[in-house]
Every structure is written in C-alpha cells, then in structure tokens.
C-alpha positions in Angstrom: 61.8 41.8 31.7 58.3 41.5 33.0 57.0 38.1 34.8 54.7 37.7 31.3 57.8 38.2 28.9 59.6 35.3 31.2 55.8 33.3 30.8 56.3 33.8 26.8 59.8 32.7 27.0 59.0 29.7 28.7 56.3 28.5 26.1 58.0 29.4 23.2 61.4 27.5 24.3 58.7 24.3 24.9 57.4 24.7 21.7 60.8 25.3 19.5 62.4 22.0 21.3 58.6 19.7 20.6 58.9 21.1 16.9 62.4 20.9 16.3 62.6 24.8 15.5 65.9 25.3 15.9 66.3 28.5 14.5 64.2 30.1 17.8 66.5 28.2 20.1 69.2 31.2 20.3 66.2 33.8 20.9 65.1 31.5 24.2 67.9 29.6 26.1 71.6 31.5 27.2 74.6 30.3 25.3 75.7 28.1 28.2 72.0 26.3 28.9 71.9 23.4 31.1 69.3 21.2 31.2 67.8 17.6 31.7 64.7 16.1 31.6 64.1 12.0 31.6 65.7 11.6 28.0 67.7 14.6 27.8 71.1 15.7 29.3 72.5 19.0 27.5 75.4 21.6 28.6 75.3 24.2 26.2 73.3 25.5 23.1 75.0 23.5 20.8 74.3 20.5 22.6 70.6 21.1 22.8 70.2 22.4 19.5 71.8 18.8 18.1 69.3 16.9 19.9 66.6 19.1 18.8 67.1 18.8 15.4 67.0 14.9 15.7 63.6 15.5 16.3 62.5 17.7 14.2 60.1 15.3 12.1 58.9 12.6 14.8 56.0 15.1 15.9 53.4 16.7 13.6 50.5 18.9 14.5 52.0 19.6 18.0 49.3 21.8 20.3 50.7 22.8 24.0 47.9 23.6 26.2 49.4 25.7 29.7 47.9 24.6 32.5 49.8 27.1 34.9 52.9 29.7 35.0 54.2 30.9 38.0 57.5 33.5 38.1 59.0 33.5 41.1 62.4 36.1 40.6 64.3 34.7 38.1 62.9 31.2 38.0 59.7 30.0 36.6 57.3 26.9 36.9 55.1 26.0 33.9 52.9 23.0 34.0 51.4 21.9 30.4 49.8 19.1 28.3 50.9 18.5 24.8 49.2 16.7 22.1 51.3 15.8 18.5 51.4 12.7 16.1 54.3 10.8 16.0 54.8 11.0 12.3 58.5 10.9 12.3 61.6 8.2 13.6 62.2 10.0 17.2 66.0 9.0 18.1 66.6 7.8 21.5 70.4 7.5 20.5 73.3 6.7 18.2 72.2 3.1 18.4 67.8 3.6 18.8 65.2 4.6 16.9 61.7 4.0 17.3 59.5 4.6 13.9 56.7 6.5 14.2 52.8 5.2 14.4 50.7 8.0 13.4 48.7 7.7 16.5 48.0 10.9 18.8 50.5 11.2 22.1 49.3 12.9 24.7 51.5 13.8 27.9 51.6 16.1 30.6 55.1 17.9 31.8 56.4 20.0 34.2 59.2 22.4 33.3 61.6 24.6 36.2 63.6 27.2 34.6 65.9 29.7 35.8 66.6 32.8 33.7 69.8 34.9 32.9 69.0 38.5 30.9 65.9 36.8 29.7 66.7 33.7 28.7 66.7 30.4 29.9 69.6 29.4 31.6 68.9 26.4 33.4 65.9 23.7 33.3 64.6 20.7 34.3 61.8 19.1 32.7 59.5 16.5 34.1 57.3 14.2 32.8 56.3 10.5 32.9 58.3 9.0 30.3 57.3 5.4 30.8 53.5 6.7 29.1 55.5 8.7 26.5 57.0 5.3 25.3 54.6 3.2 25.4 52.5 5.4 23.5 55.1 5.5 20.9 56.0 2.2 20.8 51.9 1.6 20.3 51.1 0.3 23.5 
C-alpha cells in the first residue's frame, strides 16, 4: 500500500463516519478498530459502526477540506476543516439528544491513525468540541 492509498483511506474513513455511511466502514477500519475522539470511545467495528449510524441524519451537505497528510510507516496524521448543516437530532447518548438548527458548523480536527494491511486500526481524533456544541446547541 502506497503513502497515497493510506492518504485516501484516511479521508474516506473521515468522511463515511461525518455522513453516517456505514456500508464503507468495513472497506476502511480493521475488524478490531480502536478509537476515541472527545465524544467517541469505540473497541471494535461493531461498536463504531452503532455510533455511526446514530448519526447518520444530523449532518447534511458535509464538505471536508484537507489541510495536510503526512504518512509516517504505518501511521498517518491528517489535519482537516469540515463544513455540514445540522439537519438531523445528533445523539450524544441513551439519555441526550440535541435537535438540529439548520445553521452551518464549521470545525477543524486532527485525526492520528495507525494502519494494519491497509486499514485503520487505531485512531485518535482531535478537535475542539466545546465550539462543536455550541454551534449546535445555536450559540
């Protein structure tokens, strides 16, 4: 796998999990992902594919504009913006739910990934979600 496939990989796993494409999930991250970021905590496919799908309607018209990729071995750094209306009830958890605004969100993330035959195995994500609520909550 070249250094552009893993750049590819990257994006497209960012992509499926802001759309809640679910069905790409497999073709992305290994069977035994790990992962957090400041709202997530996932151990497994499964697991991230169930909190995927929860937000598969909150954003519409997603765009995710790559700022810079660097592959170092097998990990990866990718630094983005992305830019989506909140159009859809986005689930915190079992017990919150914030409804959607229609406004535009716009939030910048970092994203550390180690691969495993090609696909993600391992990730962190980083972002500042203090602006992401406050944007959503209409703020």
């Amino acid at each position: 796998m070249t250094d552009n496939d893993r750049r590819g990989v990257l994006q497209r796993a960012v992509e499926a999990c802001l759309v809640g494409d679910v069905s790409s999930l497999p073709e992305v991250f290994t069977q035994d992902v790990s992962g957090w970021s400041p709202n997530l905590l996932v151990g497994s496919l499964d697991e991230l594919t169930e909190v995927v799908a929860q937000r598969e309607d909150a954003l519409t018209d997603v765009k995710v504009h790559v700022d810079a990729t660097d592959i170092f071995g097998n990990k990866g750094l990718m630094e983005f913006r992305v830019s989506a209306v909140f159009s859809g009830p986005y689930v915190v958890d079992d017990d919150n739910v914030i409804e959607p605004n229609g406004r535009e969100i716009v939030i910048g993330a970092a994203l550390v990934a180690e691969f495993d035959n090609g696909k993600i195995s391992v990730f962190r994500n980083y972002f500042d979600d203090a602006s992401l609520m406050e944007q959503m909550l209409g703020g």
